[in-house]
N, C-alpha and C positions, 0 to 999 in steps of 0.2 A: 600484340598488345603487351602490356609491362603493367606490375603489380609491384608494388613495396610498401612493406608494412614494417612498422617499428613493434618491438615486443620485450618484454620482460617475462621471460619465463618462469615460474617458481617450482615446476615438476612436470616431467614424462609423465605419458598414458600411463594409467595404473594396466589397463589393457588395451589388446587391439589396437584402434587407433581414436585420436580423435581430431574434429576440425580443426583447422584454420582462417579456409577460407574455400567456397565451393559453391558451385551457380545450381541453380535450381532448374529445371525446364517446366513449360507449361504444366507436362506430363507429371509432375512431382518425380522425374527422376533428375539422379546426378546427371551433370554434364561438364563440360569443359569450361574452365579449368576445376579440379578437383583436390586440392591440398590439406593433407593432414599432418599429424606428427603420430609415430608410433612408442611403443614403450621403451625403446632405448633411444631416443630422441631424433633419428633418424626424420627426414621427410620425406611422406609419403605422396605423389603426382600420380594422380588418375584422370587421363584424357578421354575423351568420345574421338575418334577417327570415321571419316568421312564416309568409309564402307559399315561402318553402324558397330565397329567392335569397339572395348573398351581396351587400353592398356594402361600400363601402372609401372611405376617406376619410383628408385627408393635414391636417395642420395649417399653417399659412401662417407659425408663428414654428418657430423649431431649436434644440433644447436647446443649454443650453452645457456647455462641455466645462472640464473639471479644476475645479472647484467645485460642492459638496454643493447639491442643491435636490431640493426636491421636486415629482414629477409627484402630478396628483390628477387623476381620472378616473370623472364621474358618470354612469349611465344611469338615462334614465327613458322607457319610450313608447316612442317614437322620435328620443330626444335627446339626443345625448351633449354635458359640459361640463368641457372641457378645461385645466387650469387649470398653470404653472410657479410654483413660489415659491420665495424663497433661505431661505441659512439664517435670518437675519433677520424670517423668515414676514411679509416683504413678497410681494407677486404679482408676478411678472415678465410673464406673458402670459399672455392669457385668450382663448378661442374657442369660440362654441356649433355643432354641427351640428342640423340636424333631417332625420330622414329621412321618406322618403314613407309609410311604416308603421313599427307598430311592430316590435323583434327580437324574436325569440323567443331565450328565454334557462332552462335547466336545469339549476342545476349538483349536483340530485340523484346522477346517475350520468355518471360521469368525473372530471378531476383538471385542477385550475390549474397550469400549468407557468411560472418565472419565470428567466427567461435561455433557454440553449439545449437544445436534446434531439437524438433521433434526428430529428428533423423540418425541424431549420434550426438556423443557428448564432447563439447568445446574442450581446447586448452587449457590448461591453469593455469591464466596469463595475466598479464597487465600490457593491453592496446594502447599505443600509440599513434603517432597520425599515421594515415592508408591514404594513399595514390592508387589513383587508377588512369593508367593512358589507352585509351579505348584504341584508339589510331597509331600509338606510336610502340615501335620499337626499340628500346630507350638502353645501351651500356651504363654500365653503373654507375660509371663516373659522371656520362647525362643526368641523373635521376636528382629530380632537386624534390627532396622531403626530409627537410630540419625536423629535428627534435626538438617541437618547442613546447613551452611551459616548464622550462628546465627547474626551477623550483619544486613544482611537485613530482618532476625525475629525478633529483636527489633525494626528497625526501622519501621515497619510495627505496632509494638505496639502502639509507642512513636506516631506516627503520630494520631492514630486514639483515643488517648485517650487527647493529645491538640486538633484534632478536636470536640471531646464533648463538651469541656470546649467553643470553638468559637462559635460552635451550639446554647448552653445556655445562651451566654452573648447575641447573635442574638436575639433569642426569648424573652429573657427577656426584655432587650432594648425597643424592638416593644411594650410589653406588657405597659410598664411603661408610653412609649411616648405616648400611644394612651389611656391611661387613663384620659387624657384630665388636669381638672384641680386637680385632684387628684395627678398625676403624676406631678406636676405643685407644691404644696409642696414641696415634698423631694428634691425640685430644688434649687439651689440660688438665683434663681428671687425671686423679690419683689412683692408681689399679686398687687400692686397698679401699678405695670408695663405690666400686664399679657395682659390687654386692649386694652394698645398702642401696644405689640408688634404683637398681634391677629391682630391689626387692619392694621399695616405697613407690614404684611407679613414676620414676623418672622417664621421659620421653626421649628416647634415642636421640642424641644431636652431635653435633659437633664446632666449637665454638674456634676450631682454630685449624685450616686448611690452608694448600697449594696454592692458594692464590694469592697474588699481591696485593700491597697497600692501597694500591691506584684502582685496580679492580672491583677490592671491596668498598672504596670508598662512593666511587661509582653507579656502585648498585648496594647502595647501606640499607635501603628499604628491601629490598629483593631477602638478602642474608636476612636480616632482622626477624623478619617472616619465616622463612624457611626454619631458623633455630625454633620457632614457636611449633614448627609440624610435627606428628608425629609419623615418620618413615619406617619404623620398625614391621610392622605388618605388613607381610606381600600380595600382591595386586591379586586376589585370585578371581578377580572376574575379569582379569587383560584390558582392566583399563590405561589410557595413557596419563603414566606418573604427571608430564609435562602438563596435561590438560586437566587433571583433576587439579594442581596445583595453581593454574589459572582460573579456575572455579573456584579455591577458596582465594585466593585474593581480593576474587571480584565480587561474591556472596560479603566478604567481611569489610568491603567497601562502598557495598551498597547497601548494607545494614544501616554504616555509619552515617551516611547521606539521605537516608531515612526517617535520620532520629529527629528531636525537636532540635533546632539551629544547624543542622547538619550540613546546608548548605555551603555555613561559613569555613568546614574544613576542605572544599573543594581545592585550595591551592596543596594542601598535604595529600588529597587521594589521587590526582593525573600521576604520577610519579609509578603508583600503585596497579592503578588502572591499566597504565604502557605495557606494564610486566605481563598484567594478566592475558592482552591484547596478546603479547609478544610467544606466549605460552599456548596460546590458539584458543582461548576464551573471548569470542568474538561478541557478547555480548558489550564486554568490556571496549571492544575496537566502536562499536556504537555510541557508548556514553560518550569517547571522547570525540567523536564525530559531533554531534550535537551538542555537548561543552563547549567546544572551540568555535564552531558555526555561531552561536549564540552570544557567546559570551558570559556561558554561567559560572560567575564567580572565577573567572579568569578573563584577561582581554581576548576579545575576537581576533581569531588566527583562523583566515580563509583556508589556508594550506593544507593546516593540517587539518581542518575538519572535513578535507576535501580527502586528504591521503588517508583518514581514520574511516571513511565511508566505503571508498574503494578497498580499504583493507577487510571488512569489514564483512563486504559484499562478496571477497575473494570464500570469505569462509563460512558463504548461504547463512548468515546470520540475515534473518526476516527483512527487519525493520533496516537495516542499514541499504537494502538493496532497494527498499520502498523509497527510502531519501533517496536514493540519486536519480530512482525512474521521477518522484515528485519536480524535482527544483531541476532536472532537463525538461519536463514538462511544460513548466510556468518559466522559464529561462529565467529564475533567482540565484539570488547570493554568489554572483560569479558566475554561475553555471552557464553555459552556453545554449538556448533552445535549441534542442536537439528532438524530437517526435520518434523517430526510430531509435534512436539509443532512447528515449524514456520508455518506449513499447520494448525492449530489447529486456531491461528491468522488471516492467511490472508482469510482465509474461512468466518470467523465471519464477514471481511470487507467486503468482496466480494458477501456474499448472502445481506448483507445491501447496496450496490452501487447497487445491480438491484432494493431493496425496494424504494432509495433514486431517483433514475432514474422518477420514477410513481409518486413522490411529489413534489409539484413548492415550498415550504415551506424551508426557509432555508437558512443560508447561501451557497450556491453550485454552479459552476462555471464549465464549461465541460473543461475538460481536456485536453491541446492542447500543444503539440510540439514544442515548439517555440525556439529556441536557440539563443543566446546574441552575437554570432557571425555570425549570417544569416540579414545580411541588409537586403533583401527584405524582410522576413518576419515582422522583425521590424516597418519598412514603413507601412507596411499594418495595423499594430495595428490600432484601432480609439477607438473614446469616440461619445457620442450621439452628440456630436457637432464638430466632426472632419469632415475633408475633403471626407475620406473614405464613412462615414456613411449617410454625406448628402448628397453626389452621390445618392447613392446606394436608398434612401429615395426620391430621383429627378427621377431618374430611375421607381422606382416602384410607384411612383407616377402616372406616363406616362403611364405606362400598362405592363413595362417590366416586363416576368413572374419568369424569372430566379436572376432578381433583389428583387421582391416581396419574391421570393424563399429563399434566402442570408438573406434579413433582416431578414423575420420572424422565420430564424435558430437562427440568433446570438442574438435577443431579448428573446428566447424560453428558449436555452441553456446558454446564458452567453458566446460568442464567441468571441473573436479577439478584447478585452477590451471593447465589452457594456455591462456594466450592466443587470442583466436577469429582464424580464420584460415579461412575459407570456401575461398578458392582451395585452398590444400591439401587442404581435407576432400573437394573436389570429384576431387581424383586420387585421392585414395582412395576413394570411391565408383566412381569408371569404371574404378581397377584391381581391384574385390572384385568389381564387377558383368560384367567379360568372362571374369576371370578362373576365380572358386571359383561363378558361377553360384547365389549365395547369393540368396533370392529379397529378404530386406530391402535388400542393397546394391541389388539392379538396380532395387526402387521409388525408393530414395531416388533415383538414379541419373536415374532418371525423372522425378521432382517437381523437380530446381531445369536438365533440361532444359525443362520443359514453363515452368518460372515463370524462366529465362534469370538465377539469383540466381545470381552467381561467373562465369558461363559464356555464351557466348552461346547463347539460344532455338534447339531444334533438335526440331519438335513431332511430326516422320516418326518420331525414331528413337525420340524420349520414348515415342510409342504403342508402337511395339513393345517396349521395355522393360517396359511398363505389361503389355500382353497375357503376356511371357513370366512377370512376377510374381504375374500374375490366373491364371495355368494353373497355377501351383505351388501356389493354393490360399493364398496370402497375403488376408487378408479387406481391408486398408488397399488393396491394388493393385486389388480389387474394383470398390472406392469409387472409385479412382483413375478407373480404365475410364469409369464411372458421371459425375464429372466431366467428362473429354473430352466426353461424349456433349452434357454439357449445356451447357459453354461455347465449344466448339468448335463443334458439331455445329447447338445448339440441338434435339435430338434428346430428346426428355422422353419418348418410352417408354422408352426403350433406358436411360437415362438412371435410370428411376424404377424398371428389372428391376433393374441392376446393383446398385442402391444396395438395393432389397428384399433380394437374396442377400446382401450384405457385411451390411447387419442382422441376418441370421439369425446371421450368424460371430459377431456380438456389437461390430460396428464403431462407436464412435460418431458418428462424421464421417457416416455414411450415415443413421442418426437424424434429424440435425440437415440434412442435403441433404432428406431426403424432407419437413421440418416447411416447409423453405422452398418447397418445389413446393404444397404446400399453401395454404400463405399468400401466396403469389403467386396464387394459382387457377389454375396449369397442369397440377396433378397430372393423369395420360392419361384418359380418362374421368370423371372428375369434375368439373362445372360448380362455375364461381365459386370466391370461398374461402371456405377451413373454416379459421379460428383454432382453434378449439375442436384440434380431428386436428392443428394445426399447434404448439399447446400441446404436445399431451402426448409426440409427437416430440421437439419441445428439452426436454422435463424428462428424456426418456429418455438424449439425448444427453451431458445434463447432470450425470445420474446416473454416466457413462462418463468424467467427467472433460473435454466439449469446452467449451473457452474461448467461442465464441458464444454456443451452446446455455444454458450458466450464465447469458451477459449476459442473455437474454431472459426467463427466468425470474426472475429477479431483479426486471427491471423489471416483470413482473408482478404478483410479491408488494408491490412498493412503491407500484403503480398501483390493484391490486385488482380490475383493469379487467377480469379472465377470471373465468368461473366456476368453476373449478377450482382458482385459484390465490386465496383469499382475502386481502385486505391485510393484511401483516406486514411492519413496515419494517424488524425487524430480522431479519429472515429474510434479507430482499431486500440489507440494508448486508453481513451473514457472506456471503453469496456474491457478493456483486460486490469485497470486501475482498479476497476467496479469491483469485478473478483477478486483481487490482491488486498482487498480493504476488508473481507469477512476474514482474513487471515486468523486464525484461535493464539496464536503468537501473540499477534499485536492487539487480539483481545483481549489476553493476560495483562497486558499492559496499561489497556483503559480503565479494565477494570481494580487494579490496582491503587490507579488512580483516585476512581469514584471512592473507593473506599477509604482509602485515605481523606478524601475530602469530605464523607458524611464522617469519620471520628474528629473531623476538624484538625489534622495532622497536614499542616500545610505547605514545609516544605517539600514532606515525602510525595501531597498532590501536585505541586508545582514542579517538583524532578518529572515527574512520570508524564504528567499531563505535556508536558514538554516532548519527552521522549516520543510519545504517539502523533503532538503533534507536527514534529519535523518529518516526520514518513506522507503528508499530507491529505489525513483523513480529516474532514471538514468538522465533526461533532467535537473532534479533539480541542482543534483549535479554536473555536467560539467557546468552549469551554474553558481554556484555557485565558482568552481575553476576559471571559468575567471573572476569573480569579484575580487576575491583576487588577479592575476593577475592583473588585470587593478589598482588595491586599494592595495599595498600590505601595505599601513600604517594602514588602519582600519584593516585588517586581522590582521597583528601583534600587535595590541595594543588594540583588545579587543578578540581574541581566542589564546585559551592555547597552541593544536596543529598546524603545520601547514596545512591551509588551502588547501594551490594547491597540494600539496603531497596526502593530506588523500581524498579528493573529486576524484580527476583525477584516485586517488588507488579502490575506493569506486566502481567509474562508469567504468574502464575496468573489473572488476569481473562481473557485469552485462550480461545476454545472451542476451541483446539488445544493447549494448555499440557501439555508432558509431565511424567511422575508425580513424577519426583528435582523437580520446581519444587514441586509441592504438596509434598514430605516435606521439602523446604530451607525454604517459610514454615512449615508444622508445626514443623519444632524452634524457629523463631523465636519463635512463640508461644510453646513449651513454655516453654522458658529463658529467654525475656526479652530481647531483643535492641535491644544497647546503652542508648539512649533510651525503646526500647519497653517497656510491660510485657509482663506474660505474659498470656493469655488461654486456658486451657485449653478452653475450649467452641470456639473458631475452631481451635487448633490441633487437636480432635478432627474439624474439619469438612476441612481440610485433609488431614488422612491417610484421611478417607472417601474423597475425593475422588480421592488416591492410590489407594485398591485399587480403587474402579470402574474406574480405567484400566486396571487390571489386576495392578498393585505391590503383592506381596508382604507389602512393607517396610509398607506402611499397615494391613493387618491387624494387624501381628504388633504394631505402636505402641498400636492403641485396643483390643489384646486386654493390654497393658502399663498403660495407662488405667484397666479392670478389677483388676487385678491388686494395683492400688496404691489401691486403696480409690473409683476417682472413678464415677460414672456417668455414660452415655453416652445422651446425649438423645435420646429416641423419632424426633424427626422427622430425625436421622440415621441412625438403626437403620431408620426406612422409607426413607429413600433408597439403603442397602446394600439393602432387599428381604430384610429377617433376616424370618424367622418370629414372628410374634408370642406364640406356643407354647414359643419359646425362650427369650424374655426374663424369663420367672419366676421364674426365678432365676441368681445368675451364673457356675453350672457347666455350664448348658445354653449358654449365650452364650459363654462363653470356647470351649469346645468349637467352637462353629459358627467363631468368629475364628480359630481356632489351623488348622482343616481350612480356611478357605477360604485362607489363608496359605500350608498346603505345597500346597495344589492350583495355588495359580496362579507357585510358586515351581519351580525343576529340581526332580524328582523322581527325577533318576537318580543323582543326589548329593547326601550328608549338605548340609543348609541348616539355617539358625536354627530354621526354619520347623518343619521334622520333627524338631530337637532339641527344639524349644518344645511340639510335639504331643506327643510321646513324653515328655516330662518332667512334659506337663500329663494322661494316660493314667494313668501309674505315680502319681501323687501321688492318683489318683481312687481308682485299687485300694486302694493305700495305706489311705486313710481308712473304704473301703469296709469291708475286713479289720477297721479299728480301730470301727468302730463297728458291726457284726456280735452277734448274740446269743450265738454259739459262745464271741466271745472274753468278754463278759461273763460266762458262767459260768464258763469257765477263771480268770479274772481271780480270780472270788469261792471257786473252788476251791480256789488255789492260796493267796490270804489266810486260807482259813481253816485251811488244814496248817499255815501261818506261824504262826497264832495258835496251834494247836495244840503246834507245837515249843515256843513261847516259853512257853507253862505247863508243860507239860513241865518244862524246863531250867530253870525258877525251884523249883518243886516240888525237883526232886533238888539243887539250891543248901541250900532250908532241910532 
């Protein structure tokens, strides 16, 4: 078989080694082929050979780094031929192995992995297209795999060889200004000024350097900036000059864009932005991902919001990595539907929000629900000096333990607009847990002594904390117990009782503990391991809502590797999206948002609500659609697209989409919206869609549908689950519409619903009465007295 993959390198292993590209066996072990790179860029080939040994072998030349080539990799027998070539599809190196047998090689059952996994950490690369010749044995020159998308292979160039040049004027800069008065020379001060301005607190700089005219004209924003820094004082906490100065770039850019009309400086901050990107402040590589994507306040450039994402993404910035798993997802804006490269993304966020969960460090914010048309929820927002929180602070002052409870969540996590604040939430936790003896506070109380988060480790008192919460019958403090046993103790009976009981309460943390005793092979009497027993634990845990539990199952559906769990990659992308979405990252960000939008600071909520909602978390962006709604002058005078169109289109795609989003595109269809036309077969499928969630309002619409002469297409009338008994005619069907309406609407107060039923009742009898035999003879009775009078009365005339 033959293998060739195109790649942009940007750095060797920092250690060891890491993937490339390497087959998985049922077994979860390596197997053939096995390719990595090592820390002096070398490649490293690890085979299985057919008597069951492994061997390995290193290539004598090392890829190069910041330029497109491609690897080509052939096996035959026992001979691999190892081949580099540029883009040019010149050869740059070539090298045969032979080994002493042949490999044995199967890639019926199991799965090619290409970068990193749970098993070892990927390249720092930039992928290109990957050939796989399963049958062929393919010379280089055979090998047909173009490098295409050549635009954003340049721009990937372009980018990173102006960021060398930003790199070296950074370092250089620093180097000059902190030369003191040496650096103080080559300046245009005057030595007999150098005293006074030392003395007045003049900022170390230097306005006039080795570099050229063309250079600095170049980068006039970069210099401008820097002359503003002060470089005098050295790094004593070994921060990087380069990246702390990409910080402020990008902090005093996001200030600006912040402010009231800030948006309209967006064509002076890209410039700003690029730098800070270029300086490894990858927040900054995000904004312009989503600037250019959108069109805010610059025209829509597919490229680079494509090359600003993948940059973005190179440097584990959150949300840039959640855009490209999203829009492979939904195969948007260009993107090609891809299911595994979108599960390839949101895996990477998703095993980082359970790492980010365990750290107080950070900008991170818990991830909350909120919608912009939910008044109460609104109301409820606070700040540490609102109405909400000094209650709530008066309350647990007193003793109340469910009060103490609330606070020390939203201090802990960052909840319902206060600021996160760990230390605090930590006195409120050890004042609710000595004091009101409440069994949640004394676990929590217990969990960040035992994990020393805020507080210093104290694992005497944590245990008994832990027992006092386990004898009140709390099921988590069970689990806690259970815990101790196993990472303290190393105690795996004791360990696998505790966690059996707290299952039975319905825990899921003890699920997911007993799945991993399992799959480790230590559960107490049973030999070896059971995947299989270790499966349906994380499904169970995962069913409960725990964060690993999901991971694992996930990667199972997307691997196919279990018997239980059959390959589904989109199964596998909804729940590892699921966890990538509580990310405290991109919680920061919503909630940023929110806040910005109750002070009524609109652009600064329209940047942010934007930023959240291109990563594609569903609340973001129906959030964001009613701000353009409520705004539509800032939506139209600083984004390309339209807003309420592409968010409200964005968020019913979503498998979590709530019903007002299906009945908001339904009217869209109905009526015709702006550009759009109307489609009444889509807007019938949308208000379906509405009452399986359970929305009233959807019935009552395609029973309006009816009403108005249209019909409503069978394979929507089978996905509501109508009777087919009912559809013969459309007084049985309006019926069933008009009752499934008031049933799933209040029934303890007059609704449209049971005005609609009861008008559609009386209008039935009505007709019933009028088309009745009784009134037919009546009818013919009462014409024929009529005709009788009127001879009658003509008769006594003449």
């Amino acid at each position: 078989f033959t293998v060739s993959i195109w790649l942009y390198l940007l750095h060797y292993c920092e250690k060891d080694l890491c993937g490339i590209l390497y087959f998985i066996d049922p077994k979860e072990m390596y197997s053939t082929p096995a390719v990595f790179l090592n820390e002096e860029g070398y490649v490293h080939i690890q085979m299985h050979l057919m008597r069951g040994d492994d061997l390995a072998v290193k290539t004598s030349f090392s890829l190069p780094l910041k330029q497109w080539f491609r690897l080509d990799l052939s096996f035959k027998g026992g001979q691999i031929e190892v081949s580099s070539v540029g883009k040019n599809l010149k050869r740059h190196h070539h090298q045969s192995f032979i080994f002493r047998e042949d490999f044995y090689y199967d890639d019926t059952a199991g799965y090619f992995v290409l970068g990193g996994s749970g098993y070892i950490n990927g390249i720092e690369a930039f992928f290109g297209p990957v050939k796989y010749h399963r049958l062929n044995v393919l010379e280089t020159e055979q090998i047909s795999n173009p490098l295409h998308d050549k635009e954003t292979v340049e721009q990937i160039e372009l980018y990173y060889e102006r960021c060398m040049d930003i790199q070296d004027i950074v370092y250089e800069y620093r180097y000059i200004v902190r030369q003191g008065a040496k650096a103080q020379r080559n300046c245009y001060y005057e030595n007999r000024y150098l005293e006074l301005i030392h003395k007045y607190g003049e900022k170390s700089k230097c306005d006039a350097f080795m570099w050229g005219k063309e250079l600095r004209e170049k980068y006039h924003t970069l210099f401008k900036l820097l002359q503003e820094m002060d470089f005098s004082a050295p790094n004593e906490d070994g921060s990087d000059t380069v990246l702390e100065v990409g910080q402020r770039i990008f902090d005093r850019v996001a200030k600006g864009l912040s402010s009231a009309d800030g948006l309209s400086n967006m064509g002076s901050s890209v410039p700003l932005l690029v730098d800070s990107s270029c300086c490894g402040y990858h927040r900054a590589s995000y904004f312009l991902a989503v600037i250019f994507e959108t069109g805010l306040g610059v025209p829509v450039d597919r490229t680079k919001g494509l090359l600003y994402s993948l940059v973005g993404a190179q440097g584990n910035e959150r949300l840039a990595v959640m855009n490209l798993g999203y829009k492979h997802y939904q195969g948007i804006n260009n993107y090609p539907l891809d299911l595994e490269l979108s599960y390839a993304y949101y895996s990477n966020i998703a095993i980082k929000t359970s790492l980010d969960q365990h750290t107080i460090k950070g900008e991170q914010a818990f991830v909350e629900t909120i919608r912009l048309m939910d008044d109460e929820l609104l109301k409820a927002q606070t700040k540490e000096n609102g109405d909400v929180f000094m209650w709530l602070k008066h309350e647990a002052t007193r003793g109340n333990a469910a009060a103490q409870q609330r606070l020390a969540q939203m201090l802990f996590w960052g909840q319902q607009g206060v600021a996160k604040n760990p230390e605090a939430a930590i006195e409120w936790y050890a004042k609710g847990a000595i004091e009101t003896e409440d069994p949640v506070l004394i676990y929590d109380y217990a969990i960040v002594l035992f994990k020393g988060q805020g507080v210093k480790k104290n694992t005497k008192l944590a245990l008994e904390l832990m027992k006092k919460a386990a004898a009140k019958g709390l099921p988590q403090a069970v689990n806690g117990l259970g815990w101790y046993y196993h990472n303290f103790k190393r105690d795996y009976r004791k360990a696998a009782e505790h966690w059996l009981i707290a299952e039975e309460l319905g825990n899921p943390d003890a699920s997911y503990n007993l799945g991993v005793l399992y799959l480790d092979g230590i559960y107490p009497g049973v030999p070896g391991r059971n995947q299989t027993v270790a499966a349906h634990y994380f499904y169970k845990a995962a069913q409960g809502g725990h964060i690993e539990g999901t991971l694992r199952c996930s990667l199972y559906y997307i691997t196919g590797n279990m018997e239980d769990f059959p390959r589904d990659p989109e199964k596998a992308v909804i729940w590892a999206k699921h966890i990538a979405e509580k990310n405290g990252y991109l919680g920061h960000v919503i909630r940023k948002a929110l806040n910005a939008y109750l002070e009524l600071s609109w652009h600064e909520a329209l940047l942010h609500y934007i930023l959240a909602a291109e990563t594609g978390i569903e609340v973001s962006q129906s959030n964001l659609a009613h701000i353009c709604e409520e705004r539509p002058d800032l939506a139209r005078k600083y984004l390309a697209s339209d807003c309420v169109w592409r968010y409200y289109n964005f968020s019913v795609s979503q498998v979590n989409a709530p019903s007002f989003v299906y009945l908001k595109m339904g009217d869209f269809y109905y009526y015709g919206y702006q550009n759009q036309s109307k489609d009444l077969e889509v807007s019938m499928r949308m208000y379906a869609q509405a009452a399986l969630e359970g929305d009233s309002q959807g019935f009552f619409n395609l029973a309006l549908f009816i009403e108005e002469g249209n019909s409503i297409p069978s394979y929507i009338l089978d996905h509501l689950e109508i009777d087919q008994a009912l559809r013969s005619n459309n007084t049985s069907l309006l019926q069933e519409l008009y009752y499934r309406c008031w049933n799933n609407s209040n029934q303890e107060s007059i609704s449209p619903c049971s005005l609609a039923l009861l008008y559609f009742y009386m209008r039935v009898f009505w007709n019933s009465i009028l088309q009745s035999t009784l009134i037919y003879f009546m009818g013919t009775f009462l014409f024929s007295i009529l005709v009788a009078f009127a001879v009658q009365y003509f008769q006594s005339l003449s």
